[in-house]
C-alpha positions in Angstrom: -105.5 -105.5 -33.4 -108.0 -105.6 -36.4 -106.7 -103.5 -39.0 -106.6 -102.6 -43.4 -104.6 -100.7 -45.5 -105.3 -99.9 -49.1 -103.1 -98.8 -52.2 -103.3 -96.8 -54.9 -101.4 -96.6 -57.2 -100.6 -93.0 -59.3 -100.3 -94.4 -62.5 -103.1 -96.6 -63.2 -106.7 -97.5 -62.3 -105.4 -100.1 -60.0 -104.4 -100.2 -56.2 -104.3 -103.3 -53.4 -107.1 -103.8 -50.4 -105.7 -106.3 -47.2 -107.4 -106.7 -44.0 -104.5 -107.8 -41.5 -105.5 -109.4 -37.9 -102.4 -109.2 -35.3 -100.2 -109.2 -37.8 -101.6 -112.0 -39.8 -103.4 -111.2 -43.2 -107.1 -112.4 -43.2 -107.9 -111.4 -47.0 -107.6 -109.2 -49.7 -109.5 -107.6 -52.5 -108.8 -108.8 -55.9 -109.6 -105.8 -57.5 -110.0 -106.7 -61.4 -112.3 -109.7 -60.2 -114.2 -107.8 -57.7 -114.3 -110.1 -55.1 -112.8 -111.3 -51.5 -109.9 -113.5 -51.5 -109.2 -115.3 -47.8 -106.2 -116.8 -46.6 -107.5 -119.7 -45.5 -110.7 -120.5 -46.8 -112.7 -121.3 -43.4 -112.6 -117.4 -42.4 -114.8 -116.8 -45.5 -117.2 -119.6 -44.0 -117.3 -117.4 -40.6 -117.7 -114.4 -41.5 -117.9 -112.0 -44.8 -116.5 -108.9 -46.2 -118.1 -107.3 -49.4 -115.7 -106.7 -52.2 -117.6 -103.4 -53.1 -116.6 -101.8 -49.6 -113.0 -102.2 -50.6 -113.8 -100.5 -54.4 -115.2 -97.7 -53.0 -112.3 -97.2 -50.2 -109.9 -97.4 -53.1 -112.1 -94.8 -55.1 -112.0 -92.3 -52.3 -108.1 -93.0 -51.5 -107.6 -91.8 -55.9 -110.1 -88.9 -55.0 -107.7 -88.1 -52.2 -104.4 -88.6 -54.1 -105.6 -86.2 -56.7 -107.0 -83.7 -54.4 -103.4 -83.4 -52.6 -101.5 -83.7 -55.8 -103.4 -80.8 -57.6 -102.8 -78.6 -53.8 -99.1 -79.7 -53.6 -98.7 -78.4 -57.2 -96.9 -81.3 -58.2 -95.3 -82.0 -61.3 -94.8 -85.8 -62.5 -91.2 -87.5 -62.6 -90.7 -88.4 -66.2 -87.4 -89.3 -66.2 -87.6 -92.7 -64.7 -85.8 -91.8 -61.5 -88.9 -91.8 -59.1 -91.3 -94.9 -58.3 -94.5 -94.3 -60.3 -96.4 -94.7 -57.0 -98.2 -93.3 -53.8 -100.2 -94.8 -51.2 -102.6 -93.9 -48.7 -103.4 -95.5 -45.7 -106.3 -94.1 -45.3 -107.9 -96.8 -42.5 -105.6 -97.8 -40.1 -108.3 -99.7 -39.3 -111.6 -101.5 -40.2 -114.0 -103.1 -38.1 -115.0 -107.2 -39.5 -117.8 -108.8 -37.9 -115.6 -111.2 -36.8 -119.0 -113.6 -35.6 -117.7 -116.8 -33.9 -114.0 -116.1 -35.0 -112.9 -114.9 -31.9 
């Protein structure tokens, strides 16, 4: 199956965007450069994925994080002893026009 998963990560404007397919990953989203990286290059000839999409999943997933922190009343670890991060899968998955891939 066709699915993403997307990170974010508590303690910074950053986060990770993949798009898996049966296991495999197709590409991800370098986020600082704001565009689509593919594992091998020939998918990217076959089909597209707009790096935007992905910026605006991982905008939603910090709106979401924030929204559940402020409800769960949550204080931040401090002392070192926590990991300084949270993620959200938010799609389990994300339909790719896939074209002549398959």
């Amino acid at each position: 199956g066709t699915y993403g998963a997307e990170f974010y990560q508590s303690h910074g404007p950053s986060g990770q965007y993949i798009h898996e397919f049966d296991g495999d990953e197709l590409f991800y989203v370098d986020l600082g450069k704001k565009e689509t990286v593919w594992q091998l290059p020939m998918f990217g000839e076959l089909t597209s994925f707009e790096a935007q999409d992905a910026l605006n999943e991982i905008a939603k997933a910090k709106h979401t994080l924030d929204v559940l922190t402020k409800r769960s009343n949550f204080t931040p670890v401090i002392n070192g002893k926590c990991p300084p991060f949270y993620f959200s899968l938010l799609n389990l998955f994300f339909h790719i026009r896939l074209h002549s891939l398959l």
